[in-house]
N, C-alpha and C positions, 0 to 999 in steps of 0.2 A: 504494500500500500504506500501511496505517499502520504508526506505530513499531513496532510491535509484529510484524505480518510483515513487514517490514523487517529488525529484530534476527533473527530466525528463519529468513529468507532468507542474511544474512550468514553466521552459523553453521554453517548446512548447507553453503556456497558455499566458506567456507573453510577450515572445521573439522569437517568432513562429520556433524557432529551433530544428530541427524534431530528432527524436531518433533514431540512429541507432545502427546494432550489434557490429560495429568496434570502436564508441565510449560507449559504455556500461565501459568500463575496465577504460576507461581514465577519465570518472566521477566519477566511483567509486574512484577513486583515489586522483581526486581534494577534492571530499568530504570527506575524510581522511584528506588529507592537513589542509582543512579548519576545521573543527573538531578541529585538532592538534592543531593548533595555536587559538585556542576559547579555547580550554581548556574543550572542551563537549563531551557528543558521537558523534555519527553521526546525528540519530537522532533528538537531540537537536541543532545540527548543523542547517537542514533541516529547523528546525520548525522556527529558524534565518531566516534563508533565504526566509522564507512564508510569514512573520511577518514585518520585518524588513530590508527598503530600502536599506540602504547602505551595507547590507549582500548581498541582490538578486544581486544586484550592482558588488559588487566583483567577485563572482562564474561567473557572466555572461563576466565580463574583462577576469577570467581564463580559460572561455571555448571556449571563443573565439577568432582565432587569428589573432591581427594587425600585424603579419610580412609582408613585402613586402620589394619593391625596386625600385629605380628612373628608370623612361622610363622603367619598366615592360612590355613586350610585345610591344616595340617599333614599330611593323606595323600599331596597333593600334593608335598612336601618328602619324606616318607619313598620318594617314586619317585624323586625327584634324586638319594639319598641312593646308591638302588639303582645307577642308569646313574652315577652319577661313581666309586663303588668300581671297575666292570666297566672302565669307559674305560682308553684306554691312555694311555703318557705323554705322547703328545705336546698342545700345546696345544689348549685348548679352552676357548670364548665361551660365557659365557648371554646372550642378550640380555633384558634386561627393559624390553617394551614397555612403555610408560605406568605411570613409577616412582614416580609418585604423592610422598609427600611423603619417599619414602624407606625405611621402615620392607622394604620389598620386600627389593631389591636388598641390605640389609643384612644380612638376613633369609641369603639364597645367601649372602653371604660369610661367616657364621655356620658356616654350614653344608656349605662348602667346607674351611675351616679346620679344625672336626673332623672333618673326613675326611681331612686331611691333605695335602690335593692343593693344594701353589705352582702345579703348572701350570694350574689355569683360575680365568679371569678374566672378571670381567663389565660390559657398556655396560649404562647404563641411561637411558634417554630419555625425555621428557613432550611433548606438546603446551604446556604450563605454564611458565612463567618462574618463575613463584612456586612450585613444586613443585620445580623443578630447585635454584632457591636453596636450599626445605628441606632438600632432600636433602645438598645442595653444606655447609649447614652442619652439619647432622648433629648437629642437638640435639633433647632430647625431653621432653617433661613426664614427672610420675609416671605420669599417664593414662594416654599413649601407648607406655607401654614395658608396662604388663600382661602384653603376649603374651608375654615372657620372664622364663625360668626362676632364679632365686635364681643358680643355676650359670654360666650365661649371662651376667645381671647385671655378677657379679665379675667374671668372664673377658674382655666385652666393652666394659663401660660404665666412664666418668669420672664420678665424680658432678660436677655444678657445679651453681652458684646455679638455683635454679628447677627442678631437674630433671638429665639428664643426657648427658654427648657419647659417640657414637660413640666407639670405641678407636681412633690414627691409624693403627695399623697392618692392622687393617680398612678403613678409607676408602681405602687408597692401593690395595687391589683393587678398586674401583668407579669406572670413569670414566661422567665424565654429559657426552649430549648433547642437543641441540634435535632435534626431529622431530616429525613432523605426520604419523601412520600414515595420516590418511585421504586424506592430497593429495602425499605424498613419497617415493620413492623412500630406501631408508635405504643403499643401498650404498657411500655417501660416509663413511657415520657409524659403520657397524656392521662391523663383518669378518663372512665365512661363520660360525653359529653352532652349535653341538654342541645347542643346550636352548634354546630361546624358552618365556618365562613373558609370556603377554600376558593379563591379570586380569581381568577385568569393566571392558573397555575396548571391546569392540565392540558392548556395549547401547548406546554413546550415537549409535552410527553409523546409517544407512539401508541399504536393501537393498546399492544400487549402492557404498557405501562400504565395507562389509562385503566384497562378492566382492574389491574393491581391495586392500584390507586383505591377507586372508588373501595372497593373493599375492603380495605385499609381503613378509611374514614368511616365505612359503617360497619365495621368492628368496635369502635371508639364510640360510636352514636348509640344511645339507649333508644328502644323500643317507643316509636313517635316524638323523639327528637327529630332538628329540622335542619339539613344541607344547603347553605347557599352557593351557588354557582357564581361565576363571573360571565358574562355576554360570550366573550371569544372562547371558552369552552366548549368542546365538545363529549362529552360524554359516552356515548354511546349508550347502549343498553340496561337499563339499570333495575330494571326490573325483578328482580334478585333479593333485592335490595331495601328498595325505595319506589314512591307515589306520590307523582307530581301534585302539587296541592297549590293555591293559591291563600296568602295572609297579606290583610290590605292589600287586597288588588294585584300583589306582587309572587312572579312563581316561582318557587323554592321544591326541596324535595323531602317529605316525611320517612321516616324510619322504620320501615313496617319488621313484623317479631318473626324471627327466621322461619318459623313453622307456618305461618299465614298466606296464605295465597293474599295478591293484590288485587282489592274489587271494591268498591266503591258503592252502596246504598242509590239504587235507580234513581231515589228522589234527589242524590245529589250530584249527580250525574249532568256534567251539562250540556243540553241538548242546543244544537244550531239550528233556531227556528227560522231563519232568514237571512237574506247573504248580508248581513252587517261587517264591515273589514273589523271592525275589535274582535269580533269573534270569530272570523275566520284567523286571525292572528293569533288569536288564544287558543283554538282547539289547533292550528298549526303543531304550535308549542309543545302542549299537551302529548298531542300522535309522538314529535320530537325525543319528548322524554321520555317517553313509553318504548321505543325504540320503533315504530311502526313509521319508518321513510316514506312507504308510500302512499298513506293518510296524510301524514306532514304537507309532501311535496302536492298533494291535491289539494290541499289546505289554500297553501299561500300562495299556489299559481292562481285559487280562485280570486284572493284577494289580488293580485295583478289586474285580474279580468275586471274586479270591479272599480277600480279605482289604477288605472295605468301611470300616474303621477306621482304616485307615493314609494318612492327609496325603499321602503323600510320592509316592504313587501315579496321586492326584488331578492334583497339582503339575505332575508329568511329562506326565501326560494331556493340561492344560489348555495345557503348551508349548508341546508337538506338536501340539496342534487349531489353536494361534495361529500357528505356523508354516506351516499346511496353509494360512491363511486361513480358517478356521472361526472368528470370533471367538464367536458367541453360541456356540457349544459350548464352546468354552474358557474362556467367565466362566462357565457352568453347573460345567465340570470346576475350576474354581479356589474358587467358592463349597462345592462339595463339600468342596475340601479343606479351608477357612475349619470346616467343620461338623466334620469331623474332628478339626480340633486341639482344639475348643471342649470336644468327648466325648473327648478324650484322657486316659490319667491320666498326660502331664505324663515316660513315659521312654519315647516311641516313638523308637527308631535313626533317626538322622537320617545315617546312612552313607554312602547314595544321595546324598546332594548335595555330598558329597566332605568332609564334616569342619565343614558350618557347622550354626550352632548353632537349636534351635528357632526362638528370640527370630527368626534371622535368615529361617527361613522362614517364620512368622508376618507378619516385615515384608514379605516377597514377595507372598504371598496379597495382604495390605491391599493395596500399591500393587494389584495386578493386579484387584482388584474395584471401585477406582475409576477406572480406566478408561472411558471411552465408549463403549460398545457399538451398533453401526450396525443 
């Protein structure tokens, strides 16, 4: 192999971080960097990183990215909000999968706090060394604190040089640990959990790391505890598992008890009486998570048909066709949506993908139309 699937081989083998054509360019790149600053070829870079912990360590902080921002997907939050009021006293865990530079996990204790609830507490774990220390340090630039409220601000933040710290009294409800969702068991690390927030952490996985994954997380999840997803997520089939459910409006996944089959009471069951796009977007979803592609893909082509203006449509389309394995129909259904926003005027609801922002589905489209289509 050369350096190149080599580095890519390593990744996947030990950080189940699947290869794709649109990062091919951007490793080879990193592995340059890193080269550079070793003072080797690439090469001898590579055979670092094979070798040698705290090398694999780096390249995997560089390839991976902790950006985010406080109350991300805030629908998402207005459902924790929902299930932590309801919960009873006794203790209860969020785990948050892959806590990125922190801003996450802060985020729940934020949001734990005004609800009033001492009794739950949250682990928060990375793949990252460098993301656990952010986290572990809890400071933040002007930049990075945006996603919070003037209110929040005062209530939560220290201001200090450069920016600003976490309150200590926040920090001391978040403990961080190491873990590697796609290769490790977390039952050492995590207690049974009430809430898993696991964020646009299984786009970086493969098929076979994905199924691991998810299993992983509801191993750790008690019996109707609740999964959140992040948008670029794909999941695959989870049925197994889990039952798509909606809280405030927002769809997340329930934890059903390993002996149970998944079925759902007729009366609550929701039926499409009319071709309304919310609900052809939501029963999309639905089919989505159920693993049933080809419910899905009927779903959200019908919302196409009713409304040919709407992005958000396409988008879902162009998933579910990539999930099916269709890829030339899903660069067709994602360039659609590309045309969409272009003929947009700039305030279509962007609801459907749970609270992000245009900008952020505009940047999905892009990557998704540079893609390599077979």
């Amino acid at each position: 192999m050369n350096p190149l699937e080599q580095a890519a081989v390593l990744l996947r083998s030990r950080a189940g971080l699947k290869a794709e054509p649109t990062s091919r360019a951007r490793l080879e790149r990193l592995l340059q960097e890193g080269a550079n600053l070793a003072g080797v070829p690439v090469h001898s870079y590579v055979d670092m990183v094979d070798t040698e912990p705290a090398a694999f360590a780096d390249l995997l902080d560089r390839v991976t990215v902790q950006h985010s921002s406080f109350f991300r997907d805030p629908a998402q939050f207005l459902a924790l909000a929902e299930l932590v009021v309801k919960s009873t006293d006794t203790p209860h865990t969020i785990w948050c999968a892959g806590c990125g530079n922190g801003q996450e996990p802060y985020s729940l204790a934020m949001l734990l706090d005004e609800a009033g609830r001492r009794n739950w507490h949250i682990v928060a774990t990375d793949v990252s060394f460098h993301a656990l220390a952010r986290t572990e340090k809890a400071q933040y630039t002007e930049r990075e604190v945006q996603g919070l409220s003037p209110e929040r601000r005062k209530q939560y933040l220290t201001p200090i040089r450069g920016g600003y710290e976490i309150a200590a009294f926040l920090r001391r409800n978040v403990r961080m640990a190491h873990h590697n969702l796609a290769r490790e068991d977390a039952e050492a690390r995590v207690p049974v959990s009430a809430v898993v927030f696991c964020r646009n952490v299984l786009m970086y996985f493969g098929p076979e790391e994905t199924v691991a994954s998810i299993r992983r997380l509801a191993d750790r999840l008690a019996p109707g505890g609740h999964l959140f997803l992040g948008h670029s997520d794909s999941p695959g089939r989870m049925t197994d598992y889990f039952e798509p459910v909606r809280v405030a409006g927002t769809l997340c996944y329930r934890r059903v008890a390993a002996a149970s089959p998944i079925a759902q009471p007729a009366g609550q069951r929701k039926v499409l009486r009319r071709p309304d796009l919310p609900g052809l977007v939501a029963a999309g979803e639905m089919a989505a998570a159920s693993g049933d592609l080809r419910a899905a893909v009927r779903a959200f082509r019908q919302a196409t048909y009713l409304d040919p203006n709407v992005a958000i449509s396409y988008f879902q389309l162009g998933a579910a066709l990539e999930r099916a394995g269709d890829r030339r129909e899903s660069h067709r259904a994602f360039a659609a949506a590309g045309l969409a926003m272009m003929h947009g005027e700039g305030d279509e609801d962007v609801s459907a993908l749970g609270g992000y922002t245009r900008r952020d589905l505009a940047r999905a489209i892009a990557s998704k139309l540079t893609e390599e289509v077979a």
